[in-house]
KOLVEX-865633 format. One record per atom (N, C-alpha, C): residue in three letters; x, y, z. Coordinates in steps of 0.2 Angstrom, whole numbers, plus 5000, padded with zeros to 4 digits. Each point is the difference from the previous one (the first is absolute). Layout:
ALAXYZ;...
// end
This chain:
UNK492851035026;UNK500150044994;UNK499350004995;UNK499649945001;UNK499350014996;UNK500149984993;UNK500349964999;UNK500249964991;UNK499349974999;UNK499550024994;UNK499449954999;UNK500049935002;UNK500649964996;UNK500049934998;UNK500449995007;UNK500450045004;UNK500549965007;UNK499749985005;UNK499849935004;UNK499949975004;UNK500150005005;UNK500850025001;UNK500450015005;UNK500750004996;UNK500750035005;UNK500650024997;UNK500349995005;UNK500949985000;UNK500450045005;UNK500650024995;UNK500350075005;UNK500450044998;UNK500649995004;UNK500649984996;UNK500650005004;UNK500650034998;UNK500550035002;UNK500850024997;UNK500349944998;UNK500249984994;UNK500549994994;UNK500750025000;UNK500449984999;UNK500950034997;UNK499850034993;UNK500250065000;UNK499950024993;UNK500650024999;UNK500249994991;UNK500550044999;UNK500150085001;UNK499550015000;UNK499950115000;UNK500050015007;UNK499849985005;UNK500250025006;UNK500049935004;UNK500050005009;UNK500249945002;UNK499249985001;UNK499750014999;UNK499249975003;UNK499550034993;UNK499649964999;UNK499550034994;UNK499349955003;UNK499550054998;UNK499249945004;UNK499949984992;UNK499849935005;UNK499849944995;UNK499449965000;UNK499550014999;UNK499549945001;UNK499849944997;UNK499649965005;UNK499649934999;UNK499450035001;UNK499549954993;UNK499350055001;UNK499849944997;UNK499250015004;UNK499549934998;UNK499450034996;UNK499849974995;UNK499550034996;UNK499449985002;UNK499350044999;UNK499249975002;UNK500149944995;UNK499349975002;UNK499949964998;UNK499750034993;UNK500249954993;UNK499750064996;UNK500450014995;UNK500550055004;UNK500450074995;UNK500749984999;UNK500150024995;UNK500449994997;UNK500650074998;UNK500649985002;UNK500450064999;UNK500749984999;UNK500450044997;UNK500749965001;UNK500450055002;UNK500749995002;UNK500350055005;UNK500250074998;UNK499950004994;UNK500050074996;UNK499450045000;UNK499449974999;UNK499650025001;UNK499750015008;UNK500449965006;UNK499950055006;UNK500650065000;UNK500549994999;UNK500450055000;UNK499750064997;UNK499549994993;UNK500050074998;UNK499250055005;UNK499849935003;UNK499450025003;UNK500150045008;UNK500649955002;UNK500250045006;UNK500250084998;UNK500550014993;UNK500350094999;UNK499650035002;UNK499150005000;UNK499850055002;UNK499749995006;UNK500449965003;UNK499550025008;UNK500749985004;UNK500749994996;UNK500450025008;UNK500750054998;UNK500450035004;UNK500450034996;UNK500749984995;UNK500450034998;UNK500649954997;UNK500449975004;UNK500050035008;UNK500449965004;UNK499749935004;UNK499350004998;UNK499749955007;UNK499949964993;UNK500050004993;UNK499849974993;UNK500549905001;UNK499849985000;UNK500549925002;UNK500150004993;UNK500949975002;UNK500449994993;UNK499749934998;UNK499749975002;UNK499749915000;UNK499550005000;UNK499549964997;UNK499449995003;UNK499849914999;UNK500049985004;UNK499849894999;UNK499550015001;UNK499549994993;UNK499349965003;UNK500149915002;UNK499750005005;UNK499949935004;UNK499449985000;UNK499749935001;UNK499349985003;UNK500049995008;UNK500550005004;UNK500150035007;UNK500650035003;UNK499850045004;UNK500550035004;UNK500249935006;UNK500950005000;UNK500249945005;UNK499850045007;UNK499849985003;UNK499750005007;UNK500549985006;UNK499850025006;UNK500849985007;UNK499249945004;UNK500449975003;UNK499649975004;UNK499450025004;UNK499950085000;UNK499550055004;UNK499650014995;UNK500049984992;UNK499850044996;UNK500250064998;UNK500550035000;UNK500150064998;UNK500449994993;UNK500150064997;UNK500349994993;UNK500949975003;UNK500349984996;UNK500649965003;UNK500750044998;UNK500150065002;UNK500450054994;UNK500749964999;UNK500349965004;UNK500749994997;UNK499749944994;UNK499649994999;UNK499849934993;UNK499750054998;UNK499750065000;UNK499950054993;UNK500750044998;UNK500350005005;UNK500950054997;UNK500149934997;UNK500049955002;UNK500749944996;UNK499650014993;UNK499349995002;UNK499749974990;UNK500450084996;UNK499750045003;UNK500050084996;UNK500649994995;UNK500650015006;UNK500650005000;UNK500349954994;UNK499849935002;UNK500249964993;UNK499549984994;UNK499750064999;UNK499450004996;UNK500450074995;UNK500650045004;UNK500050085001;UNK500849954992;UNK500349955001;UNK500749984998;UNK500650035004;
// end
């Protein structure tokens, strides 16, 4: 997506009350920058559409990882989702 301050991200489906899936992300900030999750929400409005826009966004200091090193989606759904109430 190209966010100044994003380091790296991952995007996953949520239980939303408006439909049954909604994108959510986990996002790690540069070193540096500071931003809070309103202010990537409004940063993303103009660079994705209203449907690809995450109803969430968690800033974190890392993404949980799998044992390959990859981002670890079901420990991003859990946190999101009990981050989401």
């Amino acid at each position: 997506m190209g966010l100044p301050c994003v380091y790296t991200a991952s995007v996953v489906g949520i239980r939303d009350a408006k439909s049954t899936e909604a994108p959510a992300a986990m996002v790690v900030l540069k070193t540096g920058c500071a931003r809070t999750e309103e202010q990537l929400l409004r940063e993303m409005e103009g660079v994705l559409t209203r449907l690809e826009l995450p109803v969430r966004v968690k800033v974190v200091s890392s993404l949980p990882l799998t044992t390959s090193g990859k981002p670890d989606k079901l420990k991003i759904k859990a946190a999101l989702e009990e981050a989401q109430g």
